[in-house]
C-alpha positions in Angstrom: 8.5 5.5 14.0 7.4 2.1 15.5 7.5 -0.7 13.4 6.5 -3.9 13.7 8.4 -6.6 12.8 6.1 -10.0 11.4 8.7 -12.8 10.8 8.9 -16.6 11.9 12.0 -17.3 11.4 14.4 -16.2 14.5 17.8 -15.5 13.0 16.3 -13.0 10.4 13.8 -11.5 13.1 16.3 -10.8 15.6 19.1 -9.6 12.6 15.9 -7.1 11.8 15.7 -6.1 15.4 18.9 -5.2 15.4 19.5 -3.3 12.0 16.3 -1.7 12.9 16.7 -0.3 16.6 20.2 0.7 16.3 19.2 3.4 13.2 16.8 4.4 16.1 13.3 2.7 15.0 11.2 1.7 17.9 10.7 -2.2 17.6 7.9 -4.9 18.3 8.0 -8.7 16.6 5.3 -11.2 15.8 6.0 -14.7 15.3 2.9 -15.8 14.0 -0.3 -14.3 11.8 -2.5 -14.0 14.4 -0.4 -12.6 16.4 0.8 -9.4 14.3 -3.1 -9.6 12.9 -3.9 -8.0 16.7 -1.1 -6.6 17.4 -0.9 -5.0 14.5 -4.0 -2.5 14.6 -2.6 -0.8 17.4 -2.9 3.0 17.0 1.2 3.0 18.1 1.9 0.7 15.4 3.3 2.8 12.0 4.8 0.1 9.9 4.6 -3.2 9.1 7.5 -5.6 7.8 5.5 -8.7 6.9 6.5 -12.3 6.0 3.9 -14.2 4.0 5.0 -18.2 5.0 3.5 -17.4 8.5 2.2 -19.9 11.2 -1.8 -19.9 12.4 -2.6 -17.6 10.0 -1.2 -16.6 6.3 0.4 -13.2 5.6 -1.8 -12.2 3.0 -4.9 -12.9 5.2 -2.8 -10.7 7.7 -2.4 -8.3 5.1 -6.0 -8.0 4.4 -6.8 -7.9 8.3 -4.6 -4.8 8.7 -5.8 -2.6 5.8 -9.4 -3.0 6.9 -8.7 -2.3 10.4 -6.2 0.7 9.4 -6.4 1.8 6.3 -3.2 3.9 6.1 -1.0 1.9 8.1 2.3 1.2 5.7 2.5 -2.7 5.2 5.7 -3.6 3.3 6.0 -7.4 2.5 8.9 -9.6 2.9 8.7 -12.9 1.7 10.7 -15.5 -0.4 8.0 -16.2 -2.5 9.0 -13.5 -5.2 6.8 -15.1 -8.0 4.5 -12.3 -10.3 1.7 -14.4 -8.9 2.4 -14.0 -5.2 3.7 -10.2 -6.1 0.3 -9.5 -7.2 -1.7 -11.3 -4.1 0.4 -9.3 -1.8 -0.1 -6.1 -3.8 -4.2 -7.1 -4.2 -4.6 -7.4 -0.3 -3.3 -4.4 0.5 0.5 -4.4 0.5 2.2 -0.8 0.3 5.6 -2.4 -1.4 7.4 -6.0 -1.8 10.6 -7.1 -1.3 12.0 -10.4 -2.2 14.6 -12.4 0.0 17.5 -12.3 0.3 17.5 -8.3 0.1 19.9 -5.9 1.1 20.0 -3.8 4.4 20.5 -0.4 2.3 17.3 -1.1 0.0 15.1 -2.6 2.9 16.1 1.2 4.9 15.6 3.0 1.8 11.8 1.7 1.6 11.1 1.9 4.8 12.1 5.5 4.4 10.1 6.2 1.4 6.8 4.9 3.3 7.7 7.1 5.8 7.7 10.4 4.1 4.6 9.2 2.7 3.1 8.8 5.5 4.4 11.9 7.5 2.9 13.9 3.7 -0.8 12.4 4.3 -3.3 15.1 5.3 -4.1 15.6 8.9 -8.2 16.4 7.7 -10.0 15.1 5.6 -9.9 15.6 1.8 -13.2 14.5 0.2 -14.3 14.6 -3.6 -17.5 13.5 -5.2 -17.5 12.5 -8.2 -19.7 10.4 -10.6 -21.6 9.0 -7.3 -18.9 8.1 -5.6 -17.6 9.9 -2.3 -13.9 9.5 -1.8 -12.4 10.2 1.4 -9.3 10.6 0.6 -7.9 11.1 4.0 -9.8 8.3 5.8 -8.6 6.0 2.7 -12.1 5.6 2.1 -14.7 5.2 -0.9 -18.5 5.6 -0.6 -21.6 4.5 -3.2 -24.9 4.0 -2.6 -24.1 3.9 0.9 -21.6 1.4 0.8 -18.2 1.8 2.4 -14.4 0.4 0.9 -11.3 1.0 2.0 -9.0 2.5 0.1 -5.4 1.6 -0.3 -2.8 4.2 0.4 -1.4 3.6 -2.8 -5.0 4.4 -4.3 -5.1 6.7 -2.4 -2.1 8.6 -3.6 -3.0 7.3 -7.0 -6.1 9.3 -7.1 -4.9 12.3 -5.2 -2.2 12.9 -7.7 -4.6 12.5 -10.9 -6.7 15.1 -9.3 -3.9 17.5 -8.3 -2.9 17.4 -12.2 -6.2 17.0 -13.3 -5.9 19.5 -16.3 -3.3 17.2 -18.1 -2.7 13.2 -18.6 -0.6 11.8 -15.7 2.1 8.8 -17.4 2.2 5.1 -15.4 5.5 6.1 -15.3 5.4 9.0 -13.2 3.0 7.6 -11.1 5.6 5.4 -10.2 8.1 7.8 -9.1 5.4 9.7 -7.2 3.4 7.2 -5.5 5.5 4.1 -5.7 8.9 6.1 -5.1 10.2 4.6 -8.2 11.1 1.3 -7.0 13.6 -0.2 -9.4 12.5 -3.7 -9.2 8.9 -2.5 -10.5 7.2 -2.4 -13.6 4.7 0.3 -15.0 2.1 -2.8 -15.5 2.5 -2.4 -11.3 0.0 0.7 -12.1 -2.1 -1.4 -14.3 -3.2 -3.7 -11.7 -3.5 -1.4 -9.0 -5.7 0.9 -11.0 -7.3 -2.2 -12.0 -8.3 -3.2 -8.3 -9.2 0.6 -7.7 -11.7 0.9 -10.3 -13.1 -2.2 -8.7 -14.2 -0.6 -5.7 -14.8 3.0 -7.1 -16.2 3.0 -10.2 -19.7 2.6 -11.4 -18.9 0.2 -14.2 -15.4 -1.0 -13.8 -15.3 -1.6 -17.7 -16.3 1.8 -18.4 -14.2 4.1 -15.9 -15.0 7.3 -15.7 -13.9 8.8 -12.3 -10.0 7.3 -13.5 -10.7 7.1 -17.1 -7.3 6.0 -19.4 -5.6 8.0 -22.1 -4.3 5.7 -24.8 -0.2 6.2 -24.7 -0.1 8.5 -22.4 -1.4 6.7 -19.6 -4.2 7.7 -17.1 -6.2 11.3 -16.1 -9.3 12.6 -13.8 -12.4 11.5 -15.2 -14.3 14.9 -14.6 -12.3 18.0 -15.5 
């Protein structure tokens, strides 16, 4: 895996460079926004560790950048600003998970692992489903109505493809955090809320009234269309 490494500050950019090529990662740094913004959306790219307090451009504008460009690419956010409020604007523009410095070098290798297998698990075709309108690509990470495109998320993504691969039963917030989120200890099930929250956003035909991710009262959400 190549990862790209997005962080101003030298002495934690090099101590990733280090930690990172000598557990055998291919490496590439960024020292500004703009900079990882077009660096990162090349094809040999395959993570993303991204800083929000960046120079010339901010990190969740890079953020945004990225998942429009590249819709699966893994983006996982390392920033100081570990506010609920800058958790969520990570998380909103497309972040795949969030860590909070200072962090440990186990954790940080343990997530980067997770988005990996994630990754290596996505579908080499693609997976559509139509429902209520609404194309989903599932492996392009993209959603189609009335002829209008959005990308997808690859936590949507794996949101939607695990409500439909259970689709005969309610699926709990918190099992989709062990299954798409890979149960990240410093997370809460109201991490599903918002993320379904900014899925039914770009999928649904009335966001108020879902009914392609419709929610089961305490149990938690299901597939709209049996």
């Amino acid at each position: 895996m190549r990862i790209l490494v997005v962080e101003d500050e030298r002495s934690l950019r090099e101590a990733l460079v280090e930690l990172l090529t000598k557990r055998g990662f291919g490496v590439e740094t960024a020292e500004d926004g703009l900079a990882a913004a077009e660096r990162g959306v090349a094809g040999e790219i395959e993570l993303v560790l991204l800083d929000l307090a960046l120079p010339k451009l901010d990190g969740v504008e890079v953020c945004r950048r990225l998942r429009m460009a590249r819709p699966a690419l893994p983006i996982l956010i390392l920033t100081a600003r570990g506010s609920e409020e800058e958790r969520v604007r990570g998380l909103g523009a497309g972040a795949d998970d969030y860590l909070t410095k200072p962090f440990g070098t186990s954790e940080l290798l343990a997530r980067i692992e997770a988005l990996r297998r994630r990754a290596a698990i996505m579908p080499a075709d693609a997976e559509c489903l139509e429902i209520d309108g609404c194309l989903l690509d599932l492996g392009r990470c993209e959603a189609r109505r009335n002829g209008t495109a959005v990308a997808l998320t690859p936590r949507e993504v794996g949101i939607l493809r695990w409500l439909h691969r259970h689709r005969a039963r309610a699926v709990s917030r918190a099992e989709l955090l062990q299954t798409v989120w890979g149960a990240s200890e410093d997370l809460e099930t109201r991490t599903v809320d918002m993320t379904v929250a900014n899925l039914r956003q770009k999928i649904e035909r009335e966001p108020a009234e879902p009914r392609i991710v419709v929610t089961i009262k305490g149990s938690g959400y299901a597939w709209g269309v049996q």
